[in-house]
C-alpha positions in Angstrom: 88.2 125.6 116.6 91.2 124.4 118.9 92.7 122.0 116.2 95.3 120.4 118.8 92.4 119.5 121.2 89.7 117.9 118.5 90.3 114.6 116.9 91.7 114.8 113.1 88.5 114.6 110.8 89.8 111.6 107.9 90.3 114.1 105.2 93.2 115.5 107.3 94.7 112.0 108.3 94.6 110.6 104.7 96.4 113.9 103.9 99.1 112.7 106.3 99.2 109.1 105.3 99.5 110.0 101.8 102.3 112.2 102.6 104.0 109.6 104.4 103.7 106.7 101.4 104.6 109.4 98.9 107.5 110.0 101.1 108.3 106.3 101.5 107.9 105.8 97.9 110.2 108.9 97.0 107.9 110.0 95.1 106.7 114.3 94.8 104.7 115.4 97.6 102.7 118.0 95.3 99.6 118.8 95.9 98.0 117.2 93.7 99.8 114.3 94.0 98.3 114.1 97.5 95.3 114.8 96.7 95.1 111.9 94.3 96.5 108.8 96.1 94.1 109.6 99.5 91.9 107.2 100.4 88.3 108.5 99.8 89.1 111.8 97.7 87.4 114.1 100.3 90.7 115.8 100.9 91.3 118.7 98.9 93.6 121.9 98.4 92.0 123.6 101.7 92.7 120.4 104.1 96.1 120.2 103.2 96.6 124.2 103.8 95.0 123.6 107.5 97.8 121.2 108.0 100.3 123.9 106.8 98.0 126.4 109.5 98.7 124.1 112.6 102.2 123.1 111.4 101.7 119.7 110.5 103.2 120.5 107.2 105.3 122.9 105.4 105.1 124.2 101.8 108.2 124.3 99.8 109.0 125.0 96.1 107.0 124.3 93.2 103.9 123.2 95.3 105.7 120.7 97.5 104.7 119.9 100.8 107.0 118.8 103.6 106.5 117.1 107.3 107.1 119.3 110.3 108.4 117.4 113.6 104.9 116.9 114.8 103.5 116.5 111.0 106.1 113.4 110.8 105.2 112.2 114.7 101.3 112.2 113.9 101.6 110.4 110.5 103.9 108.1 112.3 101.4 107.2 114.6 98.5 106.6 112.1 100.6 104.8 109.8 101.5 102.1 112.4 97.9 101.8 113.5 96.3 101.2 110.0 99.4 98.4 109.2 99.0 97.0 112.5 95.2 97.0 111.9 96.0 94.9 108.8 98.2 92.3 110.5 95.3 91.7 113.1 93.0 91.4 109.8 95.0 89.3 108.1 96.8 87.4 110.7 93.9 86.9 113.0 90.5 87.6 111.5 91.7 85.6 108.6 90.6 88.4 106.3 91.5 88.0 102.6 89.9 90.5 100.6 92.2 93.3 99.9 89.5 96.0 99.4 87.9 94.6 103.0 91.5 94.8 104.6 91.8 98.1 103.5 88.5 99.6 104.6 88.5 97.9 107.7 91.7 99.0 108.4 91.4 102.8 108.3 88.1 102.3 110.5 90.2 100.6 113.2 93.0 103.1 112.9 90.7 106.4 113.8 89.5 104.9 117.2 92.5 102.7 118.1 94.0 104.4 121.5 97.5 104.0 121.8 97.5 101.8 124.7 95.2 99.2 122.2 97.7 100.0 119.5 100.4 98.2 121.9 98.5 95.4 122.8 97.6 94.6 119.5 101.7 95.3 118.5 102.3 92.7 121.8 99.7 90.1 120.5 101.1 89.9 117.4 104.4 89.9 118.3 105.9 93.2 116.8 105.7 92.3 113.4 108.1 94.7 111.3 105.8 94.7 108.3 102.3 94.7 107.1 100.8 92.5 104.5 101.4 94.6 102.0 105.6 94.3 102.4 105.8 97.7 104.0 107.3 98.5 107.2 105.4 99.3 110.4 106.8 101.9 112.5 108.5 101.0 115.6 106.5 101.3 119.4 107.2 101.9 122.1 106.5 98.5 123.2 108.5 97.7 120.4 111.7 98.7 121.9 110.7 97.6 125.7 110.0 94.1 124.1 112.8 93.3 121.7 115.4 91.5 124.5 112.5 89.5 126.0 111.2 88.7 122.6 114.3 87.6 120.9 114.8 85.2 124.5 111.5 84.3 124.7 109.5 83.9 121.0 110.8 80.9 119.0 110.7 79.1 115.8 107.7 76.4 116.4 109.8 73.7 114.6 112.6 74.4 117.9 110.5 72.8 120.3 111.5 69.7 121.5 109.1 66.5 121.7 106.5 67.4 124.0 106.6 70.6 124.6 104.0 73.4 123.9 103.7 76.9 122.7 101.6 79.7 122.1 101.6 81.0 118.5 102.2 85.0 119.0 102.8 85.5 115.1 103.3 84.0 111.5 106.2 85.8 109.6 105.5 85.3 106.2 103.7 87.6 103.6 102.9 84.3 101.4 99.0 84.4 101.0 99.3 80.6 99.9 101.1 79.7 102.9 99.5 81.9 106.0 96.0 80.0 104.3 97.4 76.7 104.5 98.4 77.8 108.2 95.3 79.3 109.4 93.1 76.5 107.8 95.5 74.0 109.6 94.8 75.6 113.4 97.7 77.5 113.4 97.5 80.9 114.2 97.8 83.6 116.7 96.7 82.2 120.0 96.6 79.1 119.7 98.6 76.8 122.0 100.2 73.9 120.2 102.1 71.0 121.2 105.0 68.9 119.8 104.4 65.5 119.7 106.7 64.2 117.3 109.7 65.4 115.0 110.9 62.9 113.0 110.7 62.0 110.6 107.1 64.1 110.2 106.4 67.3 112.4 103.4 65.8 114.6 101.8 68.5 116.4 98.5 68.5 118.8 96.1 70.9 118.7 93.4 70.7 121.3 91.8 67.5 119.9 93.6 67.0 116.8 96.8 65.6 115.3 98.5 67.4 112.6 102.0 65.4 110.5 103.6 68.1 108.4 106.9 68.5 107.1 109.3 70.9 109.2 109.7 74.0 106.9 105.6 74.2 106.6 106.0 75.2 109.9 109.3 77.9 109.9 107.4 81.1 109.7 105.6 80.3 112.9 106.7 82.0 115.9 105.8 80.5 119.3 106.0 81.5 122.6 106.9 78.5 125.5 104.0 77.8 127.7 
């Protein structure tokens, strides 16, 4: 089998993604270690010497296993499509349940192409982390992005009276809070406007009119229209 032409089978990807959180965690990337924190526990001993075959991995002492260039480069890549897969599950599909989040999310990340990866990044505005608190690796769009989005993406609560914005992303990992939000209207997509800021934040969306104090508001991120 040509291994660099055929697309990973999931035991071999939740090889790398464990050795990426194990890394992340500093914790000992043994095999067994490994084996234990994938996903499904249809990895084993012979999927993780593959990745050693195709150098994806290296072994080192005491049963310790090691990213190679291309082993860190393909982790990289999966990682940041199951964490953005969460954000859109979260932040979008208003998905609650952490076991559904989870399972949905490694589905999305084996067929995700990486020109979907980046619009889904873009949508949501480059968020730097997933629900969970940890970080989502940096894109390519990422970099392209970050002088237009630090010019163009704004606080919804600096809009003046009367104008409107888009909501690209909510930057909060506060369950409470992105409810309260979603439930409200407000969430990516959606094109608000300010009718009001003192001494209430009045906002219209579509056919409704929303009075809620300012700092409800400071995690949503907006973009002019």
């Amino acid at each position: 089998m040509n291994y660099e032409n055929t697309c990973y089978h999931d035991p071999l990807d939740e090889i790398l993604e464990s050795v990426w959180m194990l890394t992340e965690a500093g914790e000992t990337r043994s095999s067994a270690r490994i084996i234990e924190t994938s996903h499904t526990g249809s990895a084993d001993k012979r999927h993780i010497e593959r990745l050693v075959e195709h150098g994806y991995l290296s072994s080192g002492a005491e049963d310790t296993y090691e990213f190679t260039e291309k082993g860190n480069a393909r982790a990289r890549d999966i990682i940041r499509r199951h964490r953005l897969a969460e954000r859109l599950l979260v932040d979008v599909l208003n998905v609650r349940e952490n076991a559904a989040i989870e399972s949905d999310a490694c589905a999305f990340e084996h067929f995700l192409s990486p020109e979907v990866t980046d619009h889904i990044c873009t949508l949501l505005g480059h968020p730097a982390k997933c629900p969970h608190g940890y970080d989502i690796p940096r894109g390519k769009c990422c970099e392209r992005a970050q002088k237009q989005i630090e010019t163009a993406v704004v606080m919804l609560g600096d809009l003046a009276a009367g104008e409107s914005g888009r909501v690209v992303y909510i930057a909060t990992t506060d369950h409470h809070r992105l409810d309260r939000l979603t439930s409200l209207g407000l969430f990516p997509g959606r094109v608000v406007k300010v009718h009001q800021k003192e001494p209430l934040l009045i906002l219209i969306l579509g056919e409704t009119q929303l009075a809620l104090e300012k700092r409800l508001v400071e995690d949503v991120h907006v973009v002019r229209s």
